[in-house]
N, CA, C and O of each residue as an XYZ file, in Angstrom:
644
protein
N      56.201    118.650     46.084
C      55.613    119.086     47.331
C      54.589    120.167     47.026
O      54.749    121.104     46.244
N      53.503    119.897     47.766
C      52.542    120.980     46.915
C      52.203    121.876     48.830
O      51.689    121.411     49.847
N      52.709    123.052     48.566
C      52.221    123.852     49.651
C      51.575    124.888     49.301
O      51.950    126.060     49.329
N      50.579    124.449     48.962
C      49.766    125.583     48.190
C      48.729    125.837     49.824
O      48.365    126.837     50.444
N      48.590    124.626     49.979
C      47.516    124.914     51.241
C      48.039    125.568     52.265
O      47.183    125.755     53.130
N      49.241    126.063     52.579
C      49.746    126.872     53.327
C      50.185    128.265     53.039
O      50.720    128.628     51.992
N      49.852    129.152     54.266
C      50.217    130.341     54.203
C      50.975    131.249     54.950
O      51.306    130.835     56.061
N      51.338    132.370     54.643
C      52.221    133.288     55.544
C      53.481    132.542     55.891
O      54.169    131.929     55.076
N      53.722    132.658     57.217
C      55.119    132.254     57.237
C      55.318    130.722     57.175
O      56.495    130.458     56.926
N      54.684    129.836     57.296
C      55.229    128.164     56.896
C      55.069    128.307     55.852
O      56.141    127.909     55.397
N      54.052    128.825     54.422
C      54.906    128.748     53.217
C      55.644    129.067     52.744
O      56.068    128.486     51.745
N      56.242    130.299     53.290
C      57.190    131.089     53.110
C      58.118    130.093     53.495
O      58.819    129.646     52.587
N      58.248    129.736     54.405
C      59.229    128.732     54.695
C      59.760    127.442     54.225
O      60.881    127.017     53.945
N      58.205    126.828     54.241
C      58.345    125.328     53.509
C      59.079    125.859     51.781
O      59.868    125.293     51.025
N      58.288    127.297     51.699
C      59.188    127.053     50.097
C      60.232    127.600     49.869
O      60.652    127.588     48.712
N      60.869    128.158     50.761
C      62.381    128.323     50.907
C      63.415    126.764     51.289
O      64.609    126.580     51.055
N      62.157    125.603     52.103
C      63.264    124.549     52.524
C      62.873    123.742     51.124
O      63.705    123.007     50.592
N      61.902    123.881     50.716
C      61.793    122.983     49.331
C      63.017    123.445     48.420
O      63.700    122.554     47.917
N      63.363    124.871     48.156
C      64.638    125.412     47.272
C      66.034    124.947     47.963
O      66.766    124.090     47.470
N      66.203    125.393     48.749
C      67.265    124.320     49.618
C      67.758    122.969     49.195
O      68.880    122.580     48.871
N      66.679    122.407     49.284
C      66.857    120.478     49.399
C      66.369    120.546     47.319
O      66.297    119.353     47.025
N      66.089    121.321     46.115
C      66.037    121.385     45.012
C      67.802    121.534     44.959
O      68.521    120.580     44.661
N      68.351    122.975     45.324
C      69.641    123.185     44.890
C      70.738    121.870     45.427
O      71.620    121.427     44.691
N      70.456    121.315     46.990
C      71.171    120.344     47.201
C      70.617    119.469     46.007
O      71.515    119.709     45.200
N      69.994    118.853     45.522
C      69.458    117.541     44.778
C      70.318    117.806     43.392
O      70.665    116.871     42.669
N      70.519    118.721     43.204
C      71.360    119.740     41.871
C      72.629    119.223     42.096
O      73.179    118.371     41.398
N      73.071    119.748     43.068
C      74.421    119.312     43.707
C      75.015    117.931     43.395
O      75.971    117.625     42.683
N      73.988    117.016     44.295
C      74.369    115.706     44.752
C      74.214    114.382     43.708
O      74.732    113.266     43.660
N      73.178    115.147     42.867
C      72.728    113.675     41.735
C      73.944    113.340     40.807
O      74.191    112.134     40.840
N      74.692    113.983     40.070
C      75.908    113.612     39.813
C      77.203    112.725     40.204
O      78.120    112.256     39.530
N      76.877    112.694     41.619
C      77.740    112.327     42.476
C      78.134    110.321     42.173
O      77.160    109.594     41.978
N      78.721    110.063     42.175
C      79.391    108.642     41.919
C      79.692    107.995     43.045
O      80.070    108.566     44.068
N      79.541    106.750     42.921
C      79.924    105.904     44.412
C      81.334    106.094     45.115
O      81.644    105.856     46.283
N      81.991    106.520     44.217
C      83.603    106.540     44.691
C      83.790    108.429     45.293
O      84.358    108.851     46.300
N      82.852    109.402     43.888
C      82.930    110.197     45.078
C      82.260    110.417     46.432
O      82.954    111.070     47.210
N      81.135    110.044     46.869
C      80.301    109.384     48.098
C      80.908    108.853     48.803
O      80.810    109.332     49.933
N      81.689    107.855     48.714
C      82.629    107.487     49.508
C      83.911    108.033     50.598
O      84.231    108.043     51.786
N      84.354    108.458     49.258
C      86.250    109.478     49.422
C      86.067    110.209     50.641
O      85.210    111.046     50.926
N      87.139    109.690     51.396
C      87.266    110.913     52.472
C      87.714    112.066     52.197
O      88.598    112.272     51.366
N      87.053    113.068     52.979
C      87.289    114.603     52.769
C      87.826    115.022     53.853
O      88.388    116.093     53.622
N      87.943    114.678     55.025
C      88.132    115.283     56.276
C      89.074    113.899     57.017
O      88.396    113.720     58.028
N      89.820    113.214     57.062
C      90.201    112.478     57.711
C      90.317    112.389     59.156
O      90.103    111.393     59.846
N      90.790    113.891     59.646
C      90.949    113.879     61.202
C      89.877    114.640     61.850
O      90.079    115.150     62.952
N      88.487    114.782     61.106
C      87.753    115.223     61.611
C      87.264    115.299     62.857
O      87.094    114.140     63.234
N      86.849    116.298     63.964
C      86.449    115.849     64.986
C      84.946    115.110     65.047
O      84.418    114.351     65.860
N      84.405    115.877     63.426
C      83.257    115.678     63.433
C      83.069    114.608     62.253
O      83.304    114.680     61.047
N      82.458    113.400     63.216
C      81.606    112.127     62.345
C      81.045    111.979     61.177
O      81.205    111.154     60.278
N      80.047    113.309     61.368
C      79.355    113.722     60.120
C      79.941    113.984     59.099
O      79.418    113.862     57.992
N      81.448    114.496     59.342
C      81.948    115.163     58.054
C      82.918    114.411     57.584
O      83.726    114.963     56.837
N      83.047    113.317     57.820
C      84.217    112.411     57.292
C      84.104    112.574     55.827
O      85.099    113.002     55.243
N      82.857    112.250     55.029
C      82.475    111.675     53.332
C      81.330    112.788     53.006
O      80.724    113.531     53.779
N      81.247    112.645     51.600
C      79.906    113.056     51.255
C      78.801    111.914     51.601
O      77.745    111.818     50.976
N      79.036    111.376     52.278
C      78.505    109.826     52.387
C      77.555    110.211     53.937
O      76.361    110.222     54.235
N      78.763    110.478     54.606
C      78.331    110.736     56.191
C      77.798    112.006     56.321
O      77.116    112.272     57.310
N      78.092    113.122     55.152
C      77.592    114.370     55.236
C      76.014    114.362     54.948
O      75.327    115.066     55.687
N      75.279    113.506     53.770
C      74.210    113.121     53.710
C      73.339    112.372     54.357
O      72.131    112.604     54.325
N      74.055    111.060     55.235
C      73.209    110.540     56.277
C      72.969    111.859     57.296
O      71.837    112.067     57.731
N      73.826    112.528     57.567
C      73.674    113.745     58.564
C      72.569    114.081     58.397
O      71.713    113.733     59.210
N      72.132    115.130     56.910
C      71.366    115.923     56.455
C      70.068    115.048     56.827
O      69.405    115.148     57.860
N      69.920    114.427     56.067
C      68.708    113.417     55.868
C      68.386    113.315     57.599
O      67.435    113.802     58.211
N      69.125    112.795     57.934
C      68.841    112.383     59.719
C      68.413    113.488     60.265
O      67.394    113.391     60.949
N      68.981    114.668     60.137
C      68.685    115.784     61.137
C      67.286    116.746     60.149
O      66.538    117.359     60.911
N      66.945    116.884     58.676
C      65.585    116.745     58.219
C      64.760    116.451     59.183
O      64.343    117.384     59.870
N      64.300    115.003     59.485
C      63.224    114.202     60.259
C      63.455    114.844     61.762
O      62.457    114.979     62.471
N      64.644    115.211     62.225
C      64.855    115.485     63.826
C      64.119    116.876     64.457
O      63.641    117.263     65.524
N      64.330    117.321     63.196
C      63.633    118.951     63.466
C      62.312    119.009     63.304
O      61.669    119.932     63.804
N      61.651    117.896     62.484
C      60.145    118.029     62.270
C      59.936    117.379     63.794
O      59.384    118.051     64.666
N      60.308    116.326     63.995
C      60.226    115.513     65.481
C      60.121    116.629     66.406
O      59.006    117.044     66.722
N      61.517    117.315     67.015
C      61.113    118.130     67.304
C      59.959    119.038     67.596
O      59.553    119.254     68.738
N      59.371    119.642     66.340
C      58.285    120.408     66.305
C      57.392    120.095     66.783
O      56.834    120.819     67.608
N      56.875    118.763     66.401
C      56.240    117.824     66.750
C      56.081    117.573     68.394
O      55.147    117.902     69.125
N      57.451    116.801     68.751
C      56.907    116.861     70.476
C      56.780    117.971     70.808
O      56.214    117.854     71.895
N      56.952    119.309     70.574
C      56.951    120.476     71.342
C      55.159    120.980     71.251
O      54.669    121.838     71.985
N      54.470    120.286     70.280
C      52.899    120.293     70.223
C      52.031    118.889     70.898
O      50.829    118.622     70.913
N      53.261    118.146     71.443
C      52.483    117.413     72.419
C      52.158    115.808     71.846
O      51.358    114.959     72.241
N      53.063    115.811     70.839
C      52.894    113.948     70.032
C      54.532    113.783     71.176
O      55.256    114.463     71.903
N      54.413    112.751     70.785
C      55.743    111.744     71.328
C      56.459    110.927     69.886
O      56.388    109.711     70.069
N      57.026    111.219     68.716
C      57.483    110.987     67.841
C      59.187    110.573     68.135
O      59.985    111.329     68.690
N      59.563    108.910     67.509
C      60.431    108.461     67.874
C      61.300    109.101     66.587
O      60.653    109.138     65.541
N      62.499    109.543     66.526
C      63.382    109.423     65.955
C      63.423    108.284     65.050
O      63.448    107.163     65.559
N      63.435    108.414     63.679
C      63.938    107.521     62.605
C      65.481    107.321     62.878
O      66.271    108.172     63.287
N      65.747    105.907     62.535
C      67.076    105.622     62.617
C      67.805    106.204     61.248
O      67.332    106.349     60.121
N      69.026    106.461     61.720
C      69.506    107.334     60.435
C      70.148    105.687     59.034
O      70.609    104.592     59.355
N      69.989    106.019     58.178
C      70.198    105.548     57.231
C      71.462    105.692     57.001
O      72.055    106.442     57.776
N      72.106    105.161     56.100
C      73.173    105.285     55.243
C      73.399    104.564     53.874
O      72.874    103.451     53.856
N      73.862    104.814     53.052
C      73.797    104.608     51.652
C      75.048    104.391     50.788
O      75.986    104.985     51.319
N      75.399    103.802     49.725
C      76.482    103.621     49.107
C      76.484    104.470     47.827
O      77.526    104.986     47.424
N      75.192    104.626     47.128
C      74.929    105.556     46.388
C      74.249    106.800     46.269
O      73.566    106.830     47.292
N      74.117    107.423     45.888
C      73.352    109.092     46.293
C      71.936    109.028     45.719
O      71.132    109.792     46.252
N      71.341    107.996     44.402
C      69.752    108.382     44.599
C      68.901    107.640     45.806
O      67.721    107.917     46.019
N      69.530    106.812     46.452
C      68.319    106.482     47.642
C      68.807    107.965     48.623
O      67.844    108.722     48.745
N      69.627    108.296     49.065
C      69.927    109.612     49.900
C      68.953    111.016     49.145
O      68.495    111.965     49.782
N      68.821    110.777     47.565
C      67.597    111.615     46.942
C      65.660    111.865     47.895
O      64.864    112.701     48.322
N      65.961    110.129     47.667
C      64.862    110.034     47.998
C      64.244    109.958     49.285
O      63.077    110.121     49.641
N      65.699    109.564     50.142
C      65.305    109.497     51.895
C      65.105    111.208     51.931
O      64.145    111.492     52.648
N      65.801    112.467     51.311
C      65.714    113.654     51.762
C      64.093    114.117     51.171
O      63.212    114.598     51.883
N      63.996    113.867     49.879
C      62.385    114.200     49.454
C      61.553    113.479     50.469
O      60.409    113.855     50.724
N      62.026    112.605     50.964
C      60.449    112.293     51.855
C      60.484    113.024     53.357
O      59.530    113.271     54.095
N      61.640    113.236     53.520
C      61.905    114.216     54.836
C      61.210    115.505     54.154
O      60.135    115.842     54.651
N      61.476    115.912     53.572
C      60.803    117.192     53.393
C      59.284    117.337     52.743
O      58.750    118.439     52.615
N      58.557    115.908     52.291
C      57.399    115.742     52.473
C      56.863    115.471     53.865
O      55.794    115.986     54.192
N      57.631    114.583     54.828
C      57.355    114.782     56.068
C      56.903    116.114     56.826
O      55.858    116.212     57.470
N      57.642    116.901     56.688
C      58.174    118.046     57.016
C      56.391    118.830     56.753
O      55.654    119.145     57.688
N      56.069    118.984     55.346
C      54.974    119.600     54.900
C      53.678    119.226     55.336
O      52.788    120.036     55.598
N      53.542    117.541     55.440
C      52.581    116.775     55.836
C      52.085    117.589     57.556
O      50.906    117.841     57.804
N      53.183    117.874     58.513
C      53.163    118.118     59.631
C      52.290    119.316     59.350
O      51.074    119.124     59.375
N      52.819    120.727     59.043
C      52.253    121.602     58.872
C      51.689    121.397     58.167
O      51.573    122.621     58.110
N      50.879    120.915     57.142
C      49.540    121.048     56.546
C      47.856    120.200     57.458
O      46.679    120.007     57.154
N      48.624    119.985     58.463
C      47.815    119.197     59.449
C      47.873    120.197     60.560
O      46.871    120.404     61.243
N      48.791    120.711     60.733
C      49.253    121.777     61.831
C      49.179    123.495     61.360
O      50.024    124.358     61.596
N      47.935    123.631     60.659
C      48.417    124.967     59.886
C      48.264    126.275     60.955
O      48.318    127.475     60.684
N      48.066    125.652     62.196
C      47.638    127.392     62.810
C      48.706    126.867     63.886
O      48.272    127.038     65.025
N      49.788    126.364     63.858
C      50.737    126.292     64.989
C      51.120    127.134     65.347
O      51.169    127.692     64.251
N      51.631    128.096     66.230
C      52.272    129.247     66.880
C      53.845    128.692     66.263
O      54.526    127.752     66.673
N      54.115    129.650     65.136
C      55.454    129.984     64.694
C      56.417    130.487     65.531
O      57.509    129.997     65.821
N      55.750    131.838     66.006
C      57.178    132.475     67.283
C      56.607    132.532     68.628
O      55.489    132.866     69.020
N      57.644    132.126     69.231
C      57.349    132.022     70.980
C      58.573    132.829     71.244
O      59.603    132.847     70.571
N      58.191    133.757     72.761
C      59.134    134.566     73.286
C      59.316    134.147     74.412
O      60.179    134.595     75.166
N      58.455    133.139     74.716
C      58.503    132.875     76.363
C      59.385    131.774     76.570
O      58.916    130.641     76.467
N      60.240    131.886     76.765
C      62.017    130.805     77.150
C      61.483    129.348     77.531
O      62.078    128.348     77.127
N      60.010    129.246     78.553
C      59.554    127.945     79.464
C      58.590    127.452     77.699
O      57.852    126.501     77.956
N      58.506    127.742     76.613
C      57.251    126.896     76.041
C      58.277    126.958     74.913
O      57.629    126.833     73.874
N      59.775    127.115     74.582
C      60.969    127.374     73.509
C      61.186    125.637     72.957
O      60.472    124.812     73.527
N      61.947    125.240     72.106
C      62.131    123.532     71.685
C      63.422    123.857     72.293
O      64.102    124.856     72.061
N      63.715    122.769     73.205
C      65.050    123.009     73.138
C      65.758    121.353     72.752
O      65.481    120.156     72.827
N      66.762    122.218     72.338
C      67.769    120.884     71.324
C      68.810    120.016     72.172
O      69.355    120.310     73.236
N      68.933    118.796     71.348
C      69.886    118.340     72.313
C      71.624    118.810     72.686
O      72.412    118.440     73.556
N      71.735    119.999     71.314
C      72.706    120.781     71.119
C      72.692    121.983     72.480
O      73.731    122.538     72.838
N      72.003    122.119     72.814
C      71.395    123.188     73.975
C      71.379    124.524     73.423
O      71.826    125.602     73.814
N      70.674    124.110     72.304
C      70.064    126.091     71.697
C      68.460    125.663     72.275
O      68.027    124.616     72.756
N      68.117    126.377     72.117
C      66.206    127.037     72.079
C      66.477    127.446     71.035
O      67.555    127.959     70.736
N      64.997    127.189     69.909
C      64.332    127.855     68.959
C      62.671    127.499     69.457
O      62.288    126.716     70.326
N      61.907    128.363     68.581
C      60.764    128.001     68.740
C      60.326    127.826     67.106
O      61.149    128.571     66.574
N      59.726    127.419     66.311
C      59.338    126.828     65.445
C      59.704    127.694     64.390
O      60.329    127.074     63.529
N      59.617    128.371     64.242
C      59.801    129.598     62.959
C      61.746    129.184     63.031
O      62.322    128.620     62.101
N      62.537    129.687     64.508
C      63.961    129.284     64.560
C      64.348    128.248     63.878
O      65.210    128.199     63.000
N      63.403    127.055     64.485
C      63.839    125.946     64.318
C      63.730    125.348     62.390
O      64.585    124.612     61.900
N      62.787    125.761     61.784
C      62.721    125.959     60.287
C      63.961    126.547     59.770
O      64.854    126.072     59.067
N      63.795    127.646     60.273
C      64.915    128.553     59.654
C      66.570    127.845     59.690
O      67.365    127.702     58.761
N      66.688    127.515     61.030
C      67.857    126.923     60.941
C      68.051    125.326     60.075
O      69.027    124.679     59.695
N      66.531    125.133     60.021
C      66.601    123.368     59.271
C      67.320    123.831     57.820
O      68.371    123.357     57.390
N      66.526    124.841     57.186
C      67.200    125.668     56.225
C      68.563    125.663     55.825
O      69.218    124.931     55.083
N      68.858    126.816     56.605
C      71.029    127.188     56.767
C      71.446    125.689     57.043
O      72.612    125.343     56.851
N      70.639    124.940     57.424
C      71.341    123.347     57.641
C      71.721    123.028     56.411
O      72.937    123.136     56.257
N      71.141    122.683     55.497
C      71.350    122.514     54.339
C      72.140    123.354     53.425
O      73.168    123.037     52.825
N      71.645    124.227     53.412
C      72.773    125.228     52.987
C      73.863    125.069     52.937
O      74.537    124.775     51.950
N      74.343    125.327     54.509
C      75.745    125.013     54.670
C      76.465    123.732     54.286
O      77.642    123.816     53.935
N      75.807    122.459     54.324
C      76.029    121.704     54.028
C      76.334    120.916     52.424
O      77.151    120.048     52.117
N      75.403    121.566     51.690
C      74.931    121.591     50.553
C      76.504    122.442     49.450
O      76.773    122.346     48.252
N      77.348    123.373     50.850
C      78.459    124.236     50.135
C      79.464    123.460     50.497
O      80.406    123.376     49.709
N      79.517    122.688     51.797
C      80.450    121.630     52.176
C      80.829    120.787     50.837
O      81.990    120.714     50.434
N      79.570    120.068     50.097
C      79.624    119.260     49.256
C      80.184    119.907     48.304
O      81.296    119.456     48.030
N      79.837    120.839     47.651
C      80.733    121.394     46.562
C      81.696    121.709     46.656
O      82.431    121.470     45.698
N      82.253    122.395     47.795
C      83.605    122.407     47.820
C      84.284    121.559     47.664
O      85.287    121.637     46.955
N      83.787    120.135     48.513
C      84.426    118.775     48.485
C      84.789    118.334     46.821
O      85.896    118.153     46.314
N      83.526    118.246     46.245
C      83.822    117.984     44.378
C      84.824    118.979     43.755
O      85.676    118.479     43.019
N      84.849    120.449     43.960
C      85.945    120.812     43.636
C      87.346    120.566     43.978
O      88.314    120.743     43.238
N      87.344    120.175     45.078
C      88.818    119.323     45.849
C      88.826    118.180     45.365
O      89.752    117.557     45.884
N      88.194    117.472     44.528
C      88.473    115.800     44.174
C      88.563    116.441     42.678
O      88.935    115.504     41.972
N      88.434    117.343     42.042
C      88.356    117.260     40.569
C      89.628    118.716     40.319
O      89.848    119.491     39.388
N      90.181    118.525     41.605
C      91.851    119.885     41.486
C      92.660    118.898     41.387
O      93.870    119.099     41.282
């Protein structure tokens, strides 16, 4: 990902979500079909977290949702990609690198977007029912991964105790 053409706070950003989705890729390339698979959570309430399997369609899916996002909130009408799913972890490599080339493509086309909004009526709001406004909404695409990214390791340390 080359964000050289960007500055101040989206590169700051884009190259904090590029380190993110590097340390997840660290994480996950090791990973084997059987551990991808294995349930981790059986009675989960949450869908997403059944597998490292469903934890990565998550990631990957919600990547593209937040650029979407951004996106309609500047006035495109961008459909949601259908979420994928995978049996092995390098196509889930490569569905997340292109989300986060997505991601860059936007802002390098969009480089003077208004990052922070204070005014509640011009905010993104989610289908979760938070408001962010674009700088939020990065930031949290971020800790998305993150958190997720620690989900997974924990999970490999629980299959290899």
């Amino acid at each position: 990902m080359d964000t050289n053409n960007l500055t101040g706070a989206i590169a700051a950003l884009m190259d904090e979500y590029k380190k993110a989705v590097d340390e997840l890729i660290i994480v996950i390339r090791p990973i084997n079909p059987q551990q991808l698979l294995k349930t981790i959570e059986p009675v989960s309430s949450n869908t997403d977290c059944i597998s490292i399997q469903t934890i990565l369609t998550h990631v990957a899916a919600s990547m593209f949702s937040y650029a979407i996002y951004i996106e309609n909130s500047v006035g495109l009408h961008t459909i949601r990609p259908e979420r994928q799913e995978f049996d092995e972890v390098l196509p889930y490599i490569s569905l997340i690198q292109e989300a986060l080339n997505y991601n860059e493509d936007f802002f390098n086309r969009n480089p003077n977007i208004t990052m922070e909004e204070l005014n509640p009526a011009r905010k993104i709001n989610t289908r979760w029912g938070q408001q962010y406004d674009v700088e939020q909404m990065l930031e949290h695409a971020i800790v998305h991964i993150l958190r997720h990214r620690r989900q997974i390791k924990n999970a490999l340390a629980q299959f290899n105790s």
